[in-house]
N, CA, C and O atoms as a Tinker XYZ file with bonds, in Angstrom:
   360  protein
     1  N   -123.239000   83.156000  -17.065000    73     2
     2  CA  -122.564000   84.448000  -17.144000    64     1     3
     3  C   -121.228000   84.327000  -17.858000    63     2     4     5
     4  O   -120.477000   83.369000  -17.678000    81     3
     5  N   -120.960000   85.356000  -18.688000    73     3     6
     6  CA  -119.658000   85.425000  -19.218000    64     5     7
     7  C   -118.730000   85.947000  -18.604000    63     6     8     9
     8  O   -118.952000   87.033000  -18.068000    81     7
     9  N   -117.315000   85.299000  -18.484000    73     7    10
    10  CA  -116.195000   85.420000  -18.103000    64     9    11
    11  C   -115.905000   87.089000  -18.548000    63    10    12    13
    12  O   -116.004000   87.513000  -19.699000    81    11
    13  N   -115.556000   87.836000  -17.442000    73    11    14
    14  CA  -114.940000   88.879000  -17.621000    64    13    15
    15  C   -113.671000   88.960000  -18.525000    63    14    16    17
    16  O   -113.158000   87.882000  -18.224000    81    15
    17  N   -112.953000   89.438000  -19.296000    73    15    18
    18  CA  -111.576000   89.685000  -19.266000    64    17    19
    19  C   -110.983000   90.696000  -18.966000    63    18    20    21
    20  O   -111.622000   91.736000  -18.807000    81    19
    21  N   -109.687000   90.665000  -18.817000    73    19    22
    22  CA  -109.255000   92.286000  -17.888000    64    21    23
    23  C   -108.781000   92.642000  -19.338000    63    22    24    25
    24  O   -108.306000   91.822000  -20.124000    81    23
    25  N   -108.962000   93.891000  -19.572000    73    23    26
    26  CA  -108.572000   94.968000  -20.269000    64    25    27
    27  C   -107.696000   94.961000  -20.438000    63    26    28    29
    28  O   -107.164000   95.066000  -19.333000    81    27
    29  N   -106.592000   94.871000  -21.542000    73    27    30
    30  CA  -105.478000   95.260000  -21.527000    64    29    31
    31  C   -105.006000   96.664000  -22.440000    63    30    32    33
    32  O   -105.296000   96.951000  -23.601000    81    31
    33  N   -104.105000   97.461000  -21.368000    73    31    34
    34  CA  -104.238000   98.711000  -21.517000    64    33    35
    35  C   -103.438000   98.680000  -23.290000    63    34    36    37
    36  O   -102.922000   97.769000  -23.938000    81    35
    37  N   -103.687000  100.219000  -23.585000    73    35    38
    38  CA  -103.067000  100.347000  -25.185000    64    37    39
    39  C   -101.671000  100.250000  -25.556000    63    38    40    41
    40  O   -101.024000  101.231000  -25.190000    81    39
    41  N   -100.976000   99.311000  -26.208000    73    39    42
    42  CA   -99.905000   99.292000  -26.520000    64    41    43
    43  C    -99.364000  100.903000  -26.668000    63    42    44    45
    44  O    -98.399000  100.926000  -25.903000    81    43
    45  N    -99.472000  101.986000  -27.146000    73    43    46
    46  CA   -99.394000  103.264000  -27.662000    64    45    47
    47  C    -99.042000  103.701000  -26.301000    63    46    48    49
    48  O    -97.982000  104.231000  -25.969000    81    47
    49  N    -99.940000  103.450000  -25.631000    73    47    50
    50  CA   -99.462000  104.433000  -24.394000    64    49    51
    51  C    -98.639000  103.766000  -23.402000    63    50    52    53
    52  O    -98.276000  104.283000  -22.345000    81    51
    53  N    -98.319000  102.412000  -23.855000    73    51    54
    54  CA   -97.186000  101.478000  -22.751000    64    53    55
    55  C    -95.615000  102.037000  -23.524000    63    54    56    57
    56  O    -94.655000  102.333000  -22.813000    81    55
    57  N    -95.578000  102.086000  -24.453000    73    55    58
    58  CA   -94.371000  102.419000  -25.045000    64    57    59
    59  C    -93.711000  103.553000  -24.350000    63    58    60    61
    60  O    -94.342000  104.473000  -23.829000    81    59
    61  N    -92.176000  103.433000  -24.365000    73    59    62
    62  CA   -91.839000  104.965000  -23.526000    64    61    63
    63  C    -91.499000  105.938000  -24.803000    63    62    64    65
    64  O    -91.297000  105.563000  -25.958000    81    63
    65  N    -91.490000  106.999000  -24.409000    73    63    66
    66  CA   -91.779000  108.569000  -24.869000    64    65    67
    67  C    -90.183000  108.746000  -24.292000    63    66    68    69
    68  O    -89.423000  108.013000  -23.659000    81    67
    69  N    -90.091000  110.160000  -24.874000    73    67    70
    70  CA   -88.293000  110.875000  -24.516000    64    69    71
    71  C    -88.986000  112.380000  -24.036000    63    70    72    73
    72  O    -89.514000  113.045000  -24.927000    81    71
    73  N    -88.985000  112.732000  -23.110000    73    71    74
    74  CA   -89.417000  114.033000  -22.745000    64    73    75
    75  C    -88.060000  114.872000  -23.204000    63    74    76    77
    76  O    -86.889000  114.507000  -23.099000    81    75
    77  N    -88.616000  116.185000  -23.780000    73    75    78
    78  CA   -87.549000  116.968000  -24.360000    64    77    79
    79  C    -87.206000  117.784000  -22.916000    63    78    80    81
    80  O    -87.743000  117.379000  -21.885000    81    79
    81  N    -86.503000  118.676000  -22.887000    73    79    82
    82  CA   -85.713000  119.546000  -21.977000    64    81    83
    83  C    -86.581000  120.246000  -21.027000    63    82    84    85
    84  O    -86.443000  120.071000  -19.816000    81    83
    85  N    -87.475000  121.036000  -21.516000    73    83    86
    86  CA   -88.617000  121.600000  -20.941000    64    85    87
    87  C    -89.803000  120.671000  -20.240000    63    86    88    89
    88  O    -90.429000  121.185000  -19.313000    81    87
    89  N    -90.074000  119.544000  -20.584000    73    87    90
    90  CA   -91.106000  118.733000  -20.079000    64    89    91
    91  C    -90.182000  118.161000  -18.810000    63    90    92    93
    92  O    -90.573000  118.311000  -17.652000    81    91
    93  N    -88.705000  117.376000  -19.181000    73    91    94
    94  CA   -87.755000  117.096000  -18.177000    64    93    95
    95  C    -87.922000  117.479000  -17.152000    63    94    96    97
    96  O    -88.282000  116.808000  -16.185000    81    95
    97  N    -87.611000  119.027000  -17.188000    73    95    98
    98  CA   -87.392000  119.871000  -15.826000    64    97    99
    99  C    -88.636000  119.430000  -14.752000    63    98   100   101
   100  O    -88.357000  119.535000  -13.558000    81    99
   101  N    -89.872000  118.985000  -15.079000    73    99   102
   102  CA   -90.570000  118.549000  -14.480000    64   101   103
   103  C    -91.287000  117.037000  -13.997000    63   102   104   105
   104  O    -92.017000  116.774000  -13.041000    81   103
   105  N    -90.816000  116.303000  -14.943000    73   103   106
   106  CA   -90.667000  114.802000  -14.587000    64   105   107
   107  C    -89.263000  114.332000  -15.357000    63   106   108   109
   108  O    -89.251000  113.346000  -16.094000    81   107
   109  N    -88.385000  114.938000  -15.170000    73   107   110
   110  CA   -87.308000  113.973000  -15.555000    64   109   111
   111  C    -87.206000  113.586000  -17.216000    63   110   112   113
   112  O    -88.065000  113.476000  -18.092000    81   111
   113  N    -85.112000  113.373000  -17.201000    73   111   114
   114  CA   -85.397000  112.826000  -18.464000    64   113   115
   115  C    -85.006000  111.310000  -18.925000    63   114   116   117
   116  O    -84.280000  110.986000  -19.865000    81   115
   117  N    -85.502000  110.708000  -18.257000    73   115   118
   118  CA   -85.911000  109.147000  -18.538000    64   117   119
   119  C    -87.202000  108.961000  -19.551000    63   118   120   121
   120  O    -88.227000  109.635000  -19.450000    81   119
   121  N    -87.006000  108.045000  -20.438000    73   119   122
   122  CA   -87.644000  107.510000  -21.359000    64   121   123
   123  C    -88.719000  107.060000  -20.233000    63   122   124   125
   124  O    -88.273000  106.662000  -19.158000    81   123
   125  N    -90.306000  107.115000  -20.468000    73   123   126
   126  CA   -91.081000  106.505000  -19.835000    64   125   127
   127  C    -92.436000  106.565000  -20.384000    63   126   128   129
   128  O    -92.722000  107.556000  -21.056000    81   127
   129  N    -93.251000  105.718000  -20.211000    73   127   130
   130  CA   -94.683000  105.430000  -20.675000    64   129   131
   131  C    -95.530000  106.510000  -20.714000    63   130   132   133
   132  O    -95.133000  107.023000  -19.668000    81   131
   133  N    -96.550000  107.400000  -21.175000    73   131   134
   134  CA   -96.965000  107.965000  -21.383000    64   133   135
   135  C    -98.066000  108.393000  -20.385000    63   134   136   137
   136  O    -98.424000  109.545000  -20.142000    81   135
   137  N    -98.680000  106.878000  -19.689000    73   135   138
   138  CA   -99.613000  106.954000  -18.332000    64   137   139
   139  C    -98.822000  107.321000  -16.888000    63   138   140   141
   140  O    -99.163000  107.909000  -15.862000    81   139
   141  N    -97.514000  106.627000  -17.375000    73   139   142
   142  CA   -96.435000  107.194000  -15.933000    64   141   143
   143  C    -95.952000  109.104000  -16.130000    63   142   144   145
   144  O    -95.713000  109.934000  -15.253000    81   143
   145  N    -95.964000  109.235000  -17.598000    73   143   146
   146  CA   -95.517000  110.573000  -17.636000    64   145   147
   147  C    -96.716000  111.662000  -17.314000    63   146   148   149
   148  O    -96.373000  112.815000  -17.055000    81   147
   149  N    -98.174000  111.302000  -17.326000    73   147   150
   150  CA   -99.171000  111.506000  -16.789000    64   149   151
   151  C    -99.606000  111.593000  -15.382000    63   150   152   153
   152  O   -100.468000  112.390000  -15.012000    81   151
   153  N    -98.765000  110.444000  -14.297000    73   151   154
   154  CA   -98.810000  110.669000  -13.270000    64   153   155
   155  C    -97.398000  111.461000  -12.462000    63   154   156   157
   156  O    -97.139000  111.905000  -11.343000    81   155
   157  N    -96.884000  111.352000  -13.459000    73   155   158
   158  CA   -95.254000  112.319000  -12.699000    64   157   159
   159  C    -95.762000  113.391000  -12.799000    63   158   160   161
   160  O    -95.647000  114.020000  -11.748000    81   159
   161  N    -96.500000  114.143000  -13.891000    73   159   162
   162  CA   -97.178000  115.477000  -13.967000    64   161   163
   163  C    -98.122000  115.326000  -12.687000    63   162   164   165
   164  O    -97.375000  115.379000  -11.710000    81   163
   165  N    -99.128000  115.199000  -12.375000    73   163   166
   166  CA  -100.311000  115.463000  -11.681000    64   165   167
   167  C    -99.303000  115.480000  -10.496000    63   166   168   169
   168  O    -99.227000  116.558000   -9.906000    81   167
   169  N    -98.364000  114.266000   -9.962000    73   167   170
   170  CA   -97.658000  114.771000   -8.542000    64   169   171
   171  C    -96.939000  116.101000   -8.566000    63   170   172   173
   172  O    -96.698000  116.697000   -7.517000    81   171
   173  N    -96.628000  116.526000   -9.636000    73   171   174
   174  CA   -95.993000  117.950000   -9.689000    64   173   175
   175  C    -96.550000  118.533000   -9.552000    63   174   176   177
   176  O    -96.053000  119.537000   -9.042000    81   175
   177  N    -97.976000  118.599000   -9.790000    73   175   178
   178  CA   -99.175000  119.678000   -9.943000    64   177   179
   179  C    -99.508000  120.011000   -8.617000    63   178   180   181
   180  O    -99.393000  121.070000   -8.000000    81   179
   181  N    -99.997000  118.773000   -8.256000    73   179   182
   182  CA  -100.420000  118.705000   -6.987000    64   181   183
   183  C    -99.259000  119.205000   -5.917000    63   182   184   185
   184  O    -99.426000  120.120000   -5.111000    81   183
   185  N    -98.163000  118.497000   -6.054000    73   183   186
   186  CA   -97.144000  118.951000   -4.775000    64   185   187
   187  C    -96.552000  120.810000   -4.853000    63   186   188   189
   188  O    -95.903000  121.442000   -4.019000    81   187
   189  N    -97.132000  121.266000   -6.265000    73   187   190
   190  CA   -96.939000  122.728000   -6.119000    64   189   191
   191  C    -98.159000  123.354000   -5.946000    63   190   192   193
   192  O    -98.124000  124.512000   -6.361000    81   191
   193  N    -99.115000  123.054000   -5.533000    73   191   194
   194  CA  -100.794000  123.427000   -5.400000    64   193   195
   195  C   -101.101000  123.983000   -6.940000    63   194   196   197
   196  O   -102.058000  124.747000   -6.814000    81   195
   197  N   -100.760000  123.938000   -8.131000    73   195   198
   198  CA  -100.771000  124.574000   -9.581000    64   197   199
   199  C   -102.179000  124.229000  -10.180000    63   198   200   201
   200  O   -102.335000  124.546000  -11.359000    81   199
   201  N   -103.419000  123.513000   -9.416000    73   199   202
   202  CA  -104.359000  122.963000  -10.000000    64   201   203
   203  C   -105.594000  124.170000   -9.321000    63   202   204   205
   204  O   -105.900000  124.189000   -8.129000    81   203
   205  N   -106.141000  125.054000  -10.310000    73   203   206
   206  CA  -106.890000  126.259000   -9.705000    64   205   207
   207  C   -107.684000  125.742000   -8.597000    63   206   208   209
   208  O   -107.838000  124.522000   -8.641000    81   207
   209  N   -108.166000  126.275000   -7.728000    73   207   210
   210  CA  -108.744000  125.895000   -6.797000    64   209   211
   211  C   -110.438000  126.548000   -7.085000    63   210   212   213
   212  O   -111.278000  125.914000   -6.447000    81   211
   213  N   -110.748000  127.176000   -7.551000    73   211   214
   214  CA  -112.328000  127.470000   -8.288000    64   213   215
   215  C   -112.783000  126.741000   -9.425000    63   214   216   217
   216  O   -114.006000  126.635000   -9.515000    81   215
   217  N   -111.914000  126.082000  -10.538000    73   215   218
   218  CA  -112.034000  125.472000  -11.828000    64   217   219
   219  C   -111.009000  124.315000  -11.652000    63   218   220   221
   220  O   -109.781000  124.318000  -11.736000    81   219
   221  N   -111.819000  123.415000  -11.405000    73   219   222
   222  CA  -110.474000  122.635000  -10.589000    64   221   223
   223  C   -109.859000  121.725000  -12.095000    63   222   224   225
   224  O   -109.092000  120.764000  -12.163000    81   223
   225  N   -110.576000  122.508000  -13.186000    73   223   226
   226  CA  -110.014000  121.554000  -14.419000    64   225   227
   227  C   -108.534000  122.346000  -14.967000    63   226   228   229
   228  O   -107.591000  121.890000  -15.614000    81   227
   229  N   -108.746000  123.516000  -14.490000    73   227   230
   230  CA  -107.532000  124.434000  -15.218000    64   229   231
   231  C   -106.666000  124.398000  -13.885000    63   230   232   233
   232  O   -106.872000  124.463000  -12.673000    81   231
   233  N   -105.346000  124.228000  -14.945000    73   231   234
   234  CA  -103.627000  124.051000  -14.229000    64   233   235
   235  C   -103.332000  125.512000  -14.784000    63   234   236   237
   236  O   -103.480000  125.873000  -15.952000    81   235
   237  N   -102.806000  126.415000  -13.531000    73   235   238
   238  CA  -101.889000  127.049000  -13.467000    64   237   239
   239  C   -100.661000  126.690000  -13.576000    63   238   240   241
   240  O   -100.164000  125.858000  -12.816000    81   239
   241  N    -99.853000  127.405000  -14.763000    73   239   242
   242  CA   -98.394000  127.385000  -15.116000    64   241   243
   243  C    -97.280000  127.995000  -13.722000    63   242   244   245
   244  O    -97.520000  129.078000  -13.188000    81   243
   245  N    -96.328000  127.294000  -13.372000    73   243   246
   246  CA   -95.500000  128.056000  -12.841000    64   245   247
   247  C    -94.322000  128.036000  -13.967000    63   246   248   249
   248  O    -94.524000  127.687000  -15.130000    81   247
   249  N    -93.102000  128.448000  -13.470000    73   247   250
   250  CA   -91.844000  128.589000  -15.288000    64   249   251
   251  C    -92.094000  127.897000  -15.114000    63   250   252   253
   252  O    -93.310000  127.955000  -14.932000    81   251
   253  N    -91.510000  126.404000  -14.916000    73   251   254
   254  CA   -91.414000  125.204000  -15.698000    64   253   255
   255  C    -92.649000  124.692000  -16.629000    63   254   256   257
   256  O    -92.544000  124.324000  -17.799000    81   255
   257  N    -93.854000  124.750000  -15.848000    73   255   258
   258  CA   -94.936000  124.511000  -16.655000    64   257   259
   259  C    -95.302000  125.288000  -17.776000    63   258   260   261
   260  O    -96.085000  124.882000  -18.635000    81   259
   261  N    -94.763000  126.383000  -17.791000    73   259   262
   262  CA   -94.964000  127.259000  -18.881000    64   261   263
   263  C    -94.403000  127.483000  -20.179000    63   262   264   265
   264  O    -94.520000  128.253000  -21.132000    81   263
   265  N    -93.528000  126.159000  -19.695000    73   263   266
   266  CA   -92.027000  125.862000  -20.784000    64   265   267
   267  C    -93.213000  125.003000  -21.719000    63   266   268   269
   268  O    -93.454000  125.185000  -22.912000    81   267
   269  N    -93.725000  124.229000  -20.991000    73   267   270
   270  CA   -94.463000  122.694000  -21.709000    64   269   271
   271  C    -95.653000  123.904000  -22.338000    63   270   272   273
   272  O    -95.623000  124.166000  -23.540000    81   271
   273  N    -96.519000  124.488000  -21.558000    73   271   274
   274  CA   -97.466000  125.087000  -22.154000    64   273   275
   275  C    -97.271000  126.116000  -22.998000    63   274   276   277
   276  O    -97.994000  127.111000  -22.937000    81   275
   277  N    -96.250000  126.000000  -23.908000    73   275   278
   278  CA   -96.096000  127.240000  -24.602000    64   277   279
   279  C    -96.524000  128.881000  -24.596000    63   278   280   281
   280  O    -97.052000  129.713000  -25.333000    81   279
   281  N    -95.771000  128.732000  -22.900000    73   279   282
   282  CA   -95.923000  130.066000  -22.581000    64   281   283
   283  C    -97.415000  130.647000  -21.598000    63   282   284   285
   284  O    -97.395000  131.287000  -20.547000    81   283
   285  N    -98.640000  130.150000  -22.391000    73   283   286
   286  CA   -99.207000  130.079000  -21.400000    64   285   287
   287  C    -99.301000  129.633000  -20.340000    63   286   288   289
   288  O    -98.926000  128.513000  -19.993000    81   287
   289  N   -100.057000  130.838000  -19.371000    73   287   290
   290  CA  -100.188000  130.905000  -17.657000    64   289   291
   291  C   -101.356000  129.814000  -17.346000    63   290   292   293
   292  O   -101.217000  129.161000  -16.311000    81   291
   293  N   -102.315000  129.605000  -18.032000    73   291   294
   294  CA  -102.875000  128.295000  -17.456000    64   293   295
   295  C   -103.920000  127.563000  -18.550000    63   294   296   297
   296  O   -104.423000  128.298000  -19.400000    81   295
   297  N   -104.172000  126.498000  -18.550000    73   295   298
   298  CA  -104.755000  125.813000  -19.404000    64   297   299
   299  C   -105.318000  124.677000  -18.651000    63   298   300   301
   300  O   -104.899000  124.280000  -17.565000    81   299
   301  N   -106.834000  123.927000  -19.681000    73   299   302
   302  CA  -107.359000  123.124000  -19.232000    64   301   303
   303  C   -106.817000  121.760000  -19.328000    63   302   304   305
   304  O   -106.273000  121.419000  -20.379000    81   303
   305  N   -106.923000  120.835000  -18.204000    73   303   306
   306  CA  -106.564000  119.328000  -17.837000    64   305   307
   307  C   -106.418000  118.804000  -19.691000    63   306   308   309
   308  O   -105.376000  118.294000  -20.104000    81   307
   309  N   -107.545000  119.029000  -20.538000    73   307   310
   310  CA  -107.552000  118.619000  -21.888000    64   309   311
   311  C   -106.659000  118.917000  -22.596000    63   310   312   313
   312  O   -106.128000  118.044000  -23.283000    81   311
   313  N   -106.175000  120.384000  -22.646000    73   311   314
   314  CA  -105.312000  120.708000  -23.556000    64   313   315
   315  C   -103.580000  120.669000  -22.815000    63   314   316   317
   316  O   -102.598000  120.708000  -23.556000    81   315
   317  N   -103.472000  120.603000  -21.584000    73   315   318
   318  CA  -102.787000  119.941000  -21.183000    64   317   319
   319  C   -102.080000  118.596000  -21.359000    63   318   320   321
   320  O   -101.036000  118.402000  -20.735000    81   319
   321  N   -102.530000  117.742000  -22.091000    73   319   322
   322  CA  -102.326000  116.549000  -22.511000    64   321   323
   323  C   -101.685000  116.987000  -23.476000    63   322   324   325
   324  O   -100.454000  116.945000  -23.477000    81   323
   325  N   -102.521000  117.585000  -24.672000    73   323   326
   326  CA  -102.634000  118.126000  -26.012000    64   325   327
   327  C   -100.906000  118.407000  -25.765000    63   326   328   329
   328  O   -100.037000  117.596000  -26.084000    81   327
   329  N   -100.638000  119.838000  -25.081000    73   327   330
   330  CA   -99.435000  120.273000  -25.166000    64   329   331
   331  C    -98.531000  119.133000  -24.533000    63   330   332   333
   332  O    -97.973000  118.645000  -25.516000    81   331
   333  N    -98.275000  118.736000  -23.874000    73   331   334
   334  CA   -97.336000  117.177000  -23.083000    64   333   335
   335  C    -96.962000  116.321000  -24.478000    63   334   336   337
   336  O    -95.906000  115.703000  -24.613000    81   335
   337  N    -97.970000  116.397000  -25.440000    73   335   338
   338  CA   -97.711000  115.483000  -26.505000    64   337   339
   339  C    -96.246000  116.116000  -27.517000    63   338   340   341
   340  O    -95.247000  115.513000  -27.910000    81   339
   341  N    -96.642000  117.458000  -27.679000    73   339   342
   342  CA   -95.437000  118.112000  -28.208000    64   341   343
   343  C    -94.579000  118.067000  -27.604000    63   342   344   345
   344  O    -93.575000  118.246000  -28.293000    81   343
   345  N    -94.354000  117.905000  -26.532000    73   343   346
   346  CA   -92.840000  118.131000  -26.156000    64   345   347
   347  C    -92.144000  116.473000  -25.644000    63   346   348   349
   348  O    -91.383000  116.451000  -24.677000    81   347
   349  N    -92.465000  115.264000  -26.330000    73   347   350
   350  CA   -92.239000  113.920000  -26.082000    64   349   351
   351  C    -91.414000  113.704000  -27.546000    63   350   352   353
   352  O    -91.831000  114.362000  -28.500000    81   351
   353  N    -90.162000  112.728000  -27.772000    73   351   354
   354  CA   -90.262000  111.876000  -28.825000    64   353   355
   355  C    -90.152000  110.597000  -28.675000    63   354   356   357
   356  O    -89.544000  110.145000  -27.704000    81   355
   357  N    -90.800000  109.684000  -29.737000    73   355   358
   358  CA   -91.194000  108.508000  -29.388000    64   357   359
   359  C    -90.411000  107.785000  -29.532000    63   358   360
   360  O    -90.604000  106.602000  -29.252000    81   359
């Protein structure tokens, strides 16, 4: 049998990101990795119940989230990312 190796995750997404003003308000503005700025979101999500409860893929915006989502009131887990990307510099 061949030796497993562990995965090592993508340089791209270990690098830290600069969240602009609007993404801030919701995880802070510390420079940070892109998988951590991924999980600072979902605890926000989650600790404001913002994750629909019938479509459990679409996030309801509250303001702050609506800053990142350009305005829109709710969007899917996918395009969620999508928008998070605009409002980072690298």
């Amino acid at each position: 049998m061949a030796k497993k190796t562990a995965r090592k995750p993508n340089a791209a997404f270990m690098k830290p990101v600069t969240p602009d003003d609007a993404l801030a308000a919701v995880v802070g503005s510390n420079p940070l990795p892109r998988t951590e700025l991924t999980k600072k979101l979902w605890v926000y999500i989650k600790k404001n119940n913002l994750q629909d409860a019938k479509v459990r893929t679409q996030i309801n915006a509250d303001d702050k989230l609506k800053a990142v989502f350009d305005g829109k009131m709710s969007v899917s887990m996918f395009e969620m990312t999508k928008l998070v990307s605009g409002h980072v510099t690298k």
